[in-house]
Kinemage of the C-alpha trace (Angstrom):
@kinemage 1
@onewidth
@group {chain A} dominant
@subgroup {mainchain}
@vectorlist {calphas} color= white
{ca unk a 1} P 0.000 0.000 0.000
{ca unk a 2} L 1.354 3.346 -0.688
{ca unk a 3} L 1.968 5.843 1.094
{ca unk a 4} L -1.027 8.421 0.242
{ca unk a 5} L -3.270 5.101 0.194
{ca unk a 6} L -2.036 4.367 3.881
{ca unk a 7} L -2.954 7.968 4.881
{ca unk a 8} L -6.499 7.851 3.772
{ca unk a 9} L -7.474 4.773 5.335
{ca unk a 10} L -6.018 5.655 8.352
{ca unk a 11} L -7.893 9.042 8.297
{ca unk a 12} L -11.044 6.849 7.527
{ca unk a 13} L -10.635 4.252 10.440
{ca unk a 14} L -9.910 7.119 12.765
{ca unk a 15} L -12.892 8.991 12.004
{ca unk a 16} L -15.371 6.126 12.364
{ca unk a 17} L -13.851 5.345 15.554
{ca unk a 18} L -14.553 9.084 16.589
{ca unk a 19} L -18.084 9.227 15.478
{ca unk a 20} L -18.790 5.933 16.698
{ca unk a 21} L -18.146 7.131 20.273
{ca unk a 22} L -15.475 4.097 20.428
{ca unk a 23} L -12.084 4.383 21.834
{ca unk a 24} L -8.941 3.925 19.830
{ca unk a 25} L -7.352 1.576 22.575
{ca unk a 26} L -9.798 -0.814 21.279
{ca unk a 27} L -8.466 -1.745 17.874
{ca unk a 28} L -4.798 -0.808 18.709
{ca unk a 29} L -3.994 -4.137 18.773
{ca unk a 30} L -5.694 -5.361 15.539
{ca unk a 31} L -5.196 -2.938 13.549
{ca unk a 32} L -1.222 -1.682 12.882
{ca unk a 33} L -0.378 1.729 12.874
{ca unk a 34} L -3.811 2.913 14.407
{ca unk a 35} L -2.080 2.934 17.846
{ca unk a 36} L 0.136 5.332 16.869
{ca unk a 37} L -1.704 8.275 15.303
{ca unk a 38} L -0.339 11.066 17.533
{ca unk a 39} L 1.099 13.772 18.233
{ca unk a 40} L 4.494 11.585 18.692
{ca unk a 41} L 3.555 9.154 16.117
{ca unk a 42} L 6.679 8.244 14.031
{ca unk a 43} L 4.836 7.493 10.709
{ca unk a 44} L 3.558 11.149 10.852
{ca unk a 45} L 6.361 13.332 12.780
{ca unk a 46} L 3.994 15.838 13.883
{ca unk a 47} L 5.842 18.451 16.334
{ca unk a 48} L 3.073 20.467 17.030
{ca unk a 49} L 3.033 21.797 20.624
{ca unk a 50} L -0.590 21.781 21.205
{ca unk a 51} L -0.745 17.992 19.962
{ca unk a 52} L 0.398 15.924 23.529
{ca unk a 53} L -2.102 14.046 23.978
{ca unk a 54} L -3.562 10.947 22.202
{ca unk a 55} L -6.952 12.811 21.542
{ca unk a 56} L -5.325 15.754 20.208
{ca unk a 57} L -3.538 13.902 17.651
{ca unk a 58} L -6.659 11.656 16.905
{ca unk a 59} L -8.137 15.207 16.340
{ca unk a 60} L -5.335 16.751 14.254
{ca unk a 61} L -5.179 13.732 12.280
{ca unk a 62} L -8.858 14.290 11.448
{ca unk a 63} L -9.072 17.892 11.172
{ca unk a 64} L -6.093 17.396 8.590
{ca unk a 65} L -8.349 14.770 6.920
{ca unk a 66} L -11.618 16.632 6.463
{ca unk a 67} L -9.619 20.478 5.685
{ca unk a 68} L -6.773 19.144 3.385
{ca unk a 69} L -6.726 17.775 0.064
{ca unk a 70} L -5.512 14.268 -0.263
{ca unk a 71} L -2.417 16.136 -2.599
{ca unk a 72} L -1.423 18.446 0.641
{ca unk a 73} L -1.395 15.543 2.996
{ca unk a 74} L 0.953 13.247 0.820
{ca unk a 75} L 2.800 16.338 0.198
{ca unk a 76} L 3.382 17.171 4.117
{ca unk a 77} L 4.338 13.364 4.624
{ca unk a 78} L 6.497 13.657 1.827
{ca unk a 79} L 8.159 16.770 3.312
{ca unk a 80} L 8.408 15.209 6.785
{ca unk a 81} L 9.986 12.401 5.339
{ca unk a 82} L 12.724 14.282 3.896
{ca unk a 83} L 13.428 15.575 6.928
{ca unk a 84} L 13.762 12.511 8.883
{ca unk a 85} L 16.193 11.198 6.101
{ca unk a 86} L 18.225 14.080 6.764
{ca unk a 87} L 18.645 13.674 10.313
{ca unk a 88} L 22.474 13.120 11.304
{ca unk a 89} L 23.532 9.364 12.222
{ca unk a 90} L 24.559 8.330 15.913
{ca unk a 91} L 28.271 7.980 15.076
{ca unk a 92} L 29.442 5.386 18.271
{ca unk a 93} L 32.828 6.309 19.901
{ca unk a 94} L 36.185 5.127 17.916
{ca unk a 95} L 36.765 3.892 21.757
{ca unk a 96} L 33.749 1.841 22.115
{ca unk a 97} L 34.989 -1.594 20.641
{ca unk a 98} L 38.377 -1.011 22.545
{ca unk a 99} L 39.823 -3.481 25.651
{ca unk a 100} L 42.602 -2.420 27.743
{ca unk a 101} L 44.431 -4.879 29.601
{ca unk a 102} L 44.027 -4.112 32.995
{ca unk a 103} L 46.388 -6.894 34.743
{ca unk a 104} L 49.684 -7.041 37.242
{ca unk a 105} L 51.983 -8.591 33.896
{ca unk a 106} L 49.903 -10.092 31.107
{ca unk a 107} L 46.362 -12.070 30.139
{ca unk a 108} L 46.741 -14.951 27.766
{ca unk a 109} L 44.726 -14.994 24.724
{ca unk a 110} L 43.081 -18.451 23.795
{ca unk a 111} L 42.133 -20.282 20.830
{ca unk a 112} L 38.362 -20.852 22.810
{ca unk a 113} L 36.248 -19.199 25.168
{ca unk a 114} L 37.959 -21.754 27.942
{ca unk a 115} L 40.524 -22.105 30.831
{ca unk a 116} L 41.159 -25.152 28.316
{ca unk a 117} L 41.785 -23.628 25.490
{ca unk a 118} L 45.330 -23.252 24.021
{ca unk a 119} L 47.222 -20.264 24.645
{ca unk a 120} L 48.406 -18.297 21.031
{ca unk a 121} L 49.658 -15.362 22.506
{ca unk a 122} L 49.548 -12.377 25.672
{ca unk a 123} L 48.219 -9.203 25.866
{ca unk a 124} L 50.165 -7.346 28.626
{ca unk a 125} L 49.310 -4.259 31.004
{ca unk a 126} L 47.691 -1.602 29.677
{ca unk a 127} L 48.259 -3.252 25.567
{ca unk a 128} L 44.910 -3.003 23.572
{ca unk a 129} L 42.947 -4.752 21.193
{ca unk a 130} L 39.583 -4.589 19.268
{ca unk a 131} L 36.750 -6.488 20.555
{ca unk a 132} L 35.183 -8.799 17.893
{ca unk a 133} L 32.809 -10.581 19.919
{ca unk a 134} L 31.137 -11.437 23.239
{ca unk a 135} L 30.989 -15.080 24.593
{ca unk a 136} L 29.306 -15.237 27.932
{ca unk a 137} L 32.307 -14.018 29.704
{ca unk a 138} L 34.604 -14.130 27.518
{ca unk a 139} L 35.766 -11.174 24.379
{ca unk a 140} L 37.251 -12.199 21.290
{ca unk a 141} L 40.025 -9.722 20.339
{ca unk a 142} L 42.453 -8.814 17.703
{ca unk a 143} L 45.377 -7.578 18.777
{ca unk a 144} L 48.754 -7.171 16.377
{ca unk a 145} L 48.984 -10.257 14.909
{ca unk a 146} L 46.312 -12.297 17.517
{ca unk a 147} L 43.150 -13.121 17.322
{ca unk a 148} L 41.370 -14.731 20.163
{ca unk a 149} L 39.566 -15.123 23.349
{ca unk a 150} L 40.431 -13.269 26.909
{ca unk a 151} L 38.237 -13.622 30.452
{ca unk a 152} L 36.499 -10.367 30.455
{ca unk a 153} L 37.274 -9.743 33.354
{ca unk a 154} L 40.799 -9.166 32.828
{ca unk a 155} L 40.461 -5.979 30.322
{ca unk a 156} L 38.567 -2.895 30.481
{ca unk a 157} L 36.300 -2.069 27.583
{ca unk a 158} L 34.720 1.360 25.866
{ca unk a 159} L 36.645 3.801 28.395
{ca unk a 160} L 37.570 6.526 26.358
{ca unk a 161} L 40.111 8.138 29.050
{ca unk a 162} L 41.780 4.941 29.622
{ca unk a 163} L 41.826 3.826 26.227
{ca unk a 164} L 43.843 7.520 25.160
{ca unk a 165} L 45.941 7.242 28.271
{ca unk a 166} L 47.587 4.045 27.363
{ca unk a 167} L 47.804 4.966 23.942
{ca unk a 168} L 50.349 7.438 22.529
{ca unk a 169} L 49.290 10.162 19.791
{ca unk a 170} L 51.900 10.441 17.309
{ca unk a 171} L 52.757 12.500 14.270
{ca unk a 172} L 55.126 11.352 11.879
{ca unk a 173} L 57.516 13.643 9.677
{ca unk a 174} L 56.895 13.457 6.519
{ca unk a 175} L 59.427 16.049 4.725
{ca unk a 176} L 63.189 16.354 4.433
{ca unk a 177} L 63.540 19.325 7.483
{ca unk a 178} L 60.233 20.136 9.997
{ca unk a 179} L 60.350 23.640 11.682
{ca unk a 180} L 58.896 23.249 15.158
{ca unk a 181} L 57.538 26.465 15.960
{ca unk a 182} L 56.616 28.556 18.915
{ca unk a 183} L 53.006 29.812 17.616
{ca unk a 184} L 51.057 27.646 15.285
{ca unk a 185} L 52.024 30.417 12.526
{ca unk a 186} L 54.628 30.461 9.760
{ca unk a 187} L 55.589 34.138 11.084
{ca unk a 188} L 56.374 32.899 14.687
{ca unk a 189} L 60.058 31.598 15.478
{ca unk a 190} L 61.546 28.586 14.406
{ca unk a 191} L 61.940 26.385 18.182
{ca unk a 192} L 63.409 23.815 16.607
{ca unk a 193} L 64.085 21.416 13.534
{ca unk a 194} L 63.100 17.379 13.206
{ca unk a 195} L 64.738 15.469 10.294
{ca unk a 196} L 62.222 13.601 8.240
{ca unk a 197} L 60.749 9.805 9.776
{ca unk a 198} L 61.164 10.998 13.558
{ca unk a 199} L 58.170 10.418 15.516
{ca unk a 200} L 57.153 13.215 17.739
{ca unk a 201} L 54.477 12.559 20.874
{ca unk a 202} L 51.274 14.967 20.357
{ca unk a 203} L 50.462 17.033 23.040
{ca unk a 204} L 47.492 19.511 21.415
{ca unk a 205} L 45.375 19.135 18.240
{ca unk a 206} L 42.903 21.902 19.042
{ca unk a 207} L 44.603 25.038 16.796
{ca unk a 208} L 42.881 24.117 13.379
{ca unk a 209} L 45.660 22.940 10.518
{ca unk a 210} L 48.171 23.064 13.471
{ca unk a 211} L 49.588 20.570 15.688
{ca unk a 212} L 51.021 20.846 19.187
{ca unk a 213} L 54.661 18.328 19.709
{ca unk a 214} L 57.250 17.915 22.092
{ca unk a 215} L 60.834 18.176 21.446
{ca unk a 216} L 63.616 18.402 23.192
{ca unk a 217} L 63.681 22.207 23.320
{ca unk a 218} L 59.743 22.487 24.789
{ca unk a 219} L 56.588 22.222 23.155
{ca unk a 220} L 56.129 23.907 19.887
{ca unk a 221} L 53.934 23.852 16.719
{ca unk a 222} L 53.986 22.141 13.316
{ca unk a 223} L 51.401 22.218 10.316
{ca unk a 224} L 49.481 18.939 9.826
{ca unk a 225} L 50.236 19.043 6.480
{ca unk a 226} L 53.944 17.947 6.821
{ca unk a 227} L 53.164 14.993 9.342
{ca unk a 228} L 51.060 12.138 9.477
{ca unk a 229} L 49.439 11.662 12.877
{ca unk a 230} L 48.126 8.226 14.311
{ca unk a 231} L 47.770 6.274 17.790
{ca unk a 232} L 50.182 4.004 18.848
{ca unk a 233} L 49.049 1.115 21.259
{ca unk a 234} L 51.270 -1.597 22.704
{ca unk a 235} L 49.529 -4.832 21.546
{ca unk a 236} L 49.287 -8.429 22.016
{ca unk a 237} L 52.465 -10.817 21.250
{ca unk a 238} L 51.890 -14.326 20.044
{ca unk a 239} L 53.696 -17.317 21.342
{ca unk a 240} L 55.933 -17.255 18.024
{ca unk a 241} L 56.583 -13.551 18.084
{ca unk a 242} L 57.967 -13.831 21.529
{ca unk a 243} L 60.199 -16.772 20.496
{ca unk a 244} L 61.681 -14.686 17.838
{ca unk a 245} L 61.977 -11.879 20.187
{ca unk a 246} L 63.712 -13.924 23.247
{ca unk a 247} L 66.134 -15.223 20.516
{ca unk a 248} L 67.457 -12.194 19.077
{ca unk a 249} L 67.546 -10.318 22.310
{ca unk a 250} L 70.129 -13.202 22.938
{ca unk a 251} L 71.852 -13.089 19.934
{ca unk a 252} L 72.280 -9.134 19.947
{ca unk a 253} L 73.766 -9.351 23.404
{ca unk a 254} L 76.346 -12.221 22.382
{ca unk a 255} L 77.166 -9.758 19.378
{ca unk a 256} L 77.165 -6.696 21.532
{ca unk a 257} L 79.720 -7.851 24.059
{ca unk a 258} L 82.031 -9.225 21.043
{ca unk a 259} L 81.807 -6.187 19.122
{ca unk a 260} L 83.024 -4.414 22.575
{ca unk a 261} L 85.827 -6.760 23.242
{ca unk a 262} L 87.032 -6.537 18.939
{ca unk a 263} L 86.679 -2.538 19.460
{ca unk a 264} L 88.602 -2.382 23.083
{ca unk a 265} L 91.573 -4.883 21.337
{ca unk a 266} L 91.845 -2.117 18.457
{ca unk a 267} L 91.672 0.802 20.644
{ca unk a 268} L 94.467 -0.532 22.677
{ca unk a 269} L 96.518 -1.810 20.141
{ca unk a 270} L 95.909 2.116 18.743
{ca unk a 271} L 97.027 3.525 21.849
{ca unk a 272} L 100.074 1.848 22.278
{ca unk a 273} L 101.442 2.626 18.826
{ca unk a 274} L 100.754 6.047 18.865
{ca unk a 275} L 102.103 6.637 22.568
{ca unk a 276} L 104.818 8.618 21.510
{ca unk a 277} L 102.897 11.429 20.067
{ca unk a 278} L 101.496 14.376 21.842
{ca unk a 279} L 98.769 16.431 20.963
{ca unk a 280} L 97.278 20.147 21.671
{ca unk a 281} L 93.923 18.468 21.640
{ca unk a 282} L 91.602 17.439 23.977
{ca unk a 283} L 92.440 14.212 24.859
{ca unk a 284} L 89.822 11.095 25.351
{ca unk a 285} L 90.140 7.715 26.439
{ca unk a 286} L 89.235 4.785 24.400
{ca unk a 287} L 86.243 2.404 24.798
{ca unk a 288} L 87.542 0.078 27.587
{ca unk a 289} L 85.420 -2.914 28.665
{ca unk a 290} L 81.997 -4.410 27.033
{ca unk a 291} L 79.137 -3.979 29.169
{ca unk a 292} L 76.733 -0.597 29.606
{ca unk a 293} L 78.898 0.851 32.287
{ca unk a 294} L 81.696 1.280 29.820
{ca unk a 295} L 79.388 2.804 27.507
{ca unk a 296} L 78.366 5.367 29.916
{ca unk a 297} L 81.735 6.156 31.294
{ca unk a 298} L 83.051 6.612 27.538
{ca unk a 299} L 80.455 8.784 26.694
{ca unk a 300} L 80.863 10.979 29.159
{ca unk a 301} L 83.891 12.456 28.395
{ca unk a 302} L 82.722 14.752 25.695
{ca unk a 303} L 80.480 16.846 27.774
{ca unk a 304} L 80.588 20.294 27.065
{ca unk a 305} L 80.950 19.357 23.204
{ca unk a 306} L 78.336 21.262 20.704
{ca unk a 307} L 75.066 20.278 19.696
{ca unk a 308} L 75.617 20.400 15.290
{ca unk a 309} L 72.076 19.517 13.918
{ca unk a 310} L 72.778 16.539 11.962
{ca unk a 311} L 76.110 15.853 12.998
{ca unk a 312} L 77.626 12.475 14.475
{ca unk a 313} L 81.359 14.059 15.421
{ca unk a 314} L 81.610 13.609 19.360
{ca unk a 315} L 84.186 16.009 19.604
{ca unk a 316} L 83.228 18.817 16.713
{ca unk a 317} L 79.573 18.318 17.318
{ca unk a 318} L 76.322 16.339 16.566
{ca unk a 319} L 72.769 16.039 17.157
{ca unk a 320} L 71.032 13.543 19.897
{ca unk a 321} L 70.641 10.348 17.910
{ca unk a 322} L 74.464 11.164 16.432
{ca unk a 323} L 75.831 11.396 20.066
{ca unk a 324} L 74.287 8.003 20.701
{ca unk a 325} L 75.128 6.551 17.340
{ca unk a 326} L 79.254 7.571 17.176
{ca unk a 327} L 79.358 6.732 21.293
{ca unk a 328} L 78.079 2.724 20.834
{ca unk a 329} L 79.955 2.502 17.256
{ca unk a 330} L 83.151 3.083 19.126
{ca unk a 331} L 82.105 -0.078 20.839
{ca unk a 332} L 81.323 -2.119 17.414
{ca unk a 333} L 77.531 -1.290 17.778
{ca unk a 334} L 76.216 0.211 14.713
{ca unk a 335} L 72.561 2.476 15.326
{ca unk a 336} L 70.241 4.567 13.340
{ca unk a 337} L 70.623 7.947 13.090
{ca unk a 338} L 67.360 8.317 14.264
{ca unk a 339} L 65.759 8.744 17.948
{ca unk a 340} L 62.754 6.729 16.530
{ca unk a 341} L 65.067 4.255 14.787
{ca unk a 342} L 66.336 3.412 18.369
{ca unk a 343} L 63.275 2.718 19.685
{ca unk a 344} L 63.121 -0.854 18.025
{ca unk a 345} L 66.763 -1.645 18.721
{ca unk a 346} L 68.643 -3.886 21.374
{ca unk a 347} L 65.351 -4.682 23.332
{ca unk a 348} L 62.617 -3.240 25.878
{ca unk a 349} L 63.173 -2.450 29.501
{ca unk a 350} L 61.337 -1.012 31.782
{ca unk a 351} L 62.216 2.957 33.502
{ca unk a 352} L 62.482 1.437 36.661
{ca unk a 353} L 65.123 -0.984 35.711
{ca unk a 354} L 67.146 0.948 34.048
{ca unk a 355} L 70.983 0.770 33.758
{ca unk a 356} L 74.158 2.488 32.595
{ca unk a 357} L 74.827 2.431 28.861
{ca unk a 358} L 70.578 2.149 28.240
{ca unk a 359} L 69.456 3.858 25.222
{ca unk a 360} L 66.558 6.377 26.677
{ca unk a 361} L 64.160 7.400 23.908
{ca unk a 362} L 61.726 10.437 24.308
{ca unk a 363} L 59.538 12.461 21.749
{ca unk a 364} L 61.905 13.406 19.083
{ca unk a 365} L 64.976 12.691 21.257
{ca unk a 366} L 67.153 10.134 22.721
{ca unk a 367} L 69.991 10.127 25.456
{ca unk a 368} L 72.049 7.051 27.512
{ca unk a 369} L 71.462 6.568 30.993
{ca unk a 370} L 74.168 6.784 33.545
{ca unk a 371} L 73.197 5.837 36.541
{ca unk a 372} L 71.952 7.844 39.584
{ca unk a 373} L 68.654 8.912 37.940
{ca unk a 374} L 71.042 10.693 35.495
{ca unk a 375} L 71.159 10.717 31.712
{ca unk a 376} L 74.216 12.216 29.049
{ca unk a 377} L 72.709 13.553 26.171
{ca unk a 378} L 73.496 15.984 22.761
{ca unk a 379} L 70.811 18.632 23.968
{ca unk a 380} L 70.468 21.708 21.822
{ca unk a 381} L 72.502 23.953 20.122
{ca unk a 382} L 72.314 26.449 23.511
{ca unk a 383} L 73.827 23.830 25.719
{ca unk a 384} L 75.207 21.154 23.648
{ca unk a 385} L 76.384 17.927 25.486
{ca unk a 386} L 75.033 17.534 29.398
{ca unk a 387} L 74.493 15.534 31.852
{ca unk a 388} L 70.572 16.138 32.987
{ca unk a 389} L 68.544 14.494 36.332
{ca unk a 390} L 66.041 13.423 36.404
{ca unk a 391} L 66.212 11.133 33.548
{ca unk a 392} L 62.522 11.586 33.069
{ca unk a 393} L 62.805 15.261 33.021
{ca unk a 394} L 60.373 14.748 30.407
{ca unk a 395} L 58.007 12.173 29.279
{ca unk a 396} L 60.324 8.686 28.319
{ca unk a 397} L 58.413 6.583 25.605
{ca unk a 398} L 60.990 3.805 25.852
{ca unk a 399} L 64.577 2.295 27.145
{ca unk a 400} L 66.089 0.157 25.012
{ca unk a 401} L 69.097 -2.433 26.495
{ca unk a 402} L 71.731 -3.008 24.216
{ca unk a 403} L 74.593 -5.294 26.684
């Protein structure tokens, strides 16, 4: 039946059950859509005030009926029709299919809903995954490369603040040199400059075509359209990927402390061969020993050195991830020039076990612990290389262990 059909006979029905002193409860049931010919009645979409009540809709309804050609009715439920169409779609929160791990270590993930079932993978504290299902009480997730079942009780689900406090906001650099400025306007001063690929933590998106980064010289602003933002979140590790990762944290320590021991035979075998010779230079002592303390001892002998952007000379100056770079290659480690490219080498520790010689990665930085709280680092071109405490004098998004 269409619509205009629909409308008449409704009209009709109405108005015999008004003349016929009858009650429209009384064929509500029987007859579809009769029930709902009010003022609120979603077939119709009335909003006039004065219709509340069910007998002032039956009566608008009629009066509509008996005053208004059949063409001005269909044409006001065409028109209200339209409208409804037009009305904007409940968008649900990008948070709302979200679980955070909420757990002293790590949950396992299962292949079933079950104690029983086999374990593929874990999804540690505060990692997060996308909830694909519910199973009494029991999600299925997908998580980096794992897909199944945790106890629900285990992970937190649809919390918006804790899903963007364990995640980190990122934006990428995606040309050669980024100015990081102190205004979000090209006519403000230049705070800083990021080399293309670094990864800097997002601390504002509010200024439109502007975003708000840390670096290591404070908090400054870049236009969007020369980085690519994104959320990172720590997720779930399956059984193989932590095989793999167990392994080559192994094999990069057995390599690590050779590569020391080949670079401490060369530098002595240097020193004693050029004993005789004396120098107006600054002198510095060669790597000596293979383990993170060494590293942190040799490194900080060329404090008070200059910050170069770009550079990687220890002595005639370089930038953060240069410092790092030239200090562990003088140990046989070879690094990224990058302070996001160190963020996947060696492997993961946590702040509070850090050691000497760890690689300490921030937003658009990186420095090596010392000890004592205390980390050496190639700052900025106003101080160069320092020693700074604490060593989270600003927000630390990893430690990498390379010995």
């Amino acid at each position: 039946m269409n619509r205009k059909a629909k409308q008449l006979t409704i009209c009709v029905m109405t108005g015999a059950l008004i003349l016929g002193n009858s009650t429209i409860a009384t064929y509500a049931t029987p007859l579809a859509g009769v029930s709902s010919v009010t003022a609120s009645d979603t077939v119709w979409n009335h909003t006039d005030a004065t219709a509340v009540t069910p007998n002032a809709g039956v009566s608008l309804v009629v009066s509509q009926c008996f005053t208004a050609s059949p063409e001005t009715v269909a044409q006001e439920a065409d028109t209200t029709s339209v409208v409804s169409e037009n009305e904007a779609p409940v968008v649900a929160s990008e948070y709302a299919d979200i679980a955070v791990a909420q757990v002293d270590n790590y949950v396992n993930v299962r292949s079933t809903p079950s104690e029983d079932g086999e374990v593929l993978g874990k999804l540690y504290n505060n990692s997060a995954a996308t909830v694909l299902a519910t199973e009494g009480d029991w999600y299925q997730i997908k998580s980096g490369n794992v897909t199944g079942y945790v106890k629900s009780e285990f992970v937190v689900v649809g919390d918006e603040e804790l899903s963007r406090s364990v995640g980190k906001r990122l934006a990428t650099v995606n040309t050669q040199t980024l100015y990081v400025r102190t205004d979000a306007s090209t006519e403000s001063s230049v705070l800083g400059m990021v080399p293309e690929g670094e990864d800097l933590t997002v601390t504002d998106e509010s200024v439109d075509g502007w975003v708000k980064v840390s670096i290591e010289e404070g908090d400054g602003y870049v236009s969007k359209d020369y980085v690519s933002l994104w959320t990172d979140y720590i997720t779930a590790e399956s059984k193989e990927e932590e095989e793999a990762r167990l392994a080559k944290e192994e094999e990069e320590r057995q390599a690590a402390a050779a590569a020391a021991e080949a670079a401490k035979a060369k530098a002595s075998t240097k020193s004693s061969s050029s004993s005789s010779s004396s120098s107006s230079s600054a002198s510095y002592s060669a790597p000596s020993g293979s383990n993170g303390s060494a590293v942190a001892s040799y490194a900080g002998q060329f404090v008070g050195n200059p910050y170069v952007y770009g550079g990687t000379s220890l002595t005639n100056g370089t930038d953060c991830s240069g410092f790092v770079m030239s200090v562990y290659a003088a140990f046989g480690i070879s690094l990224p020039h990058s302070s996001s490219g160190m963020r996947s080498v060696g492997y993961e520790v946590s702040q509070s076990d850090m050691q000497p010689g760890d690689i300490v990665c921030y937003s658009g930085h990186v420095a090596i612990y010392v000890g004592n709280n205390t980390i050496v680092h190639a700052s900025t071109a106003a101080t160069g290389i320092k020693y700074t405490s604490p060593a989270d004098y600003k927000s630390i998004v990893s430690v990498r262990r390379i010995f």
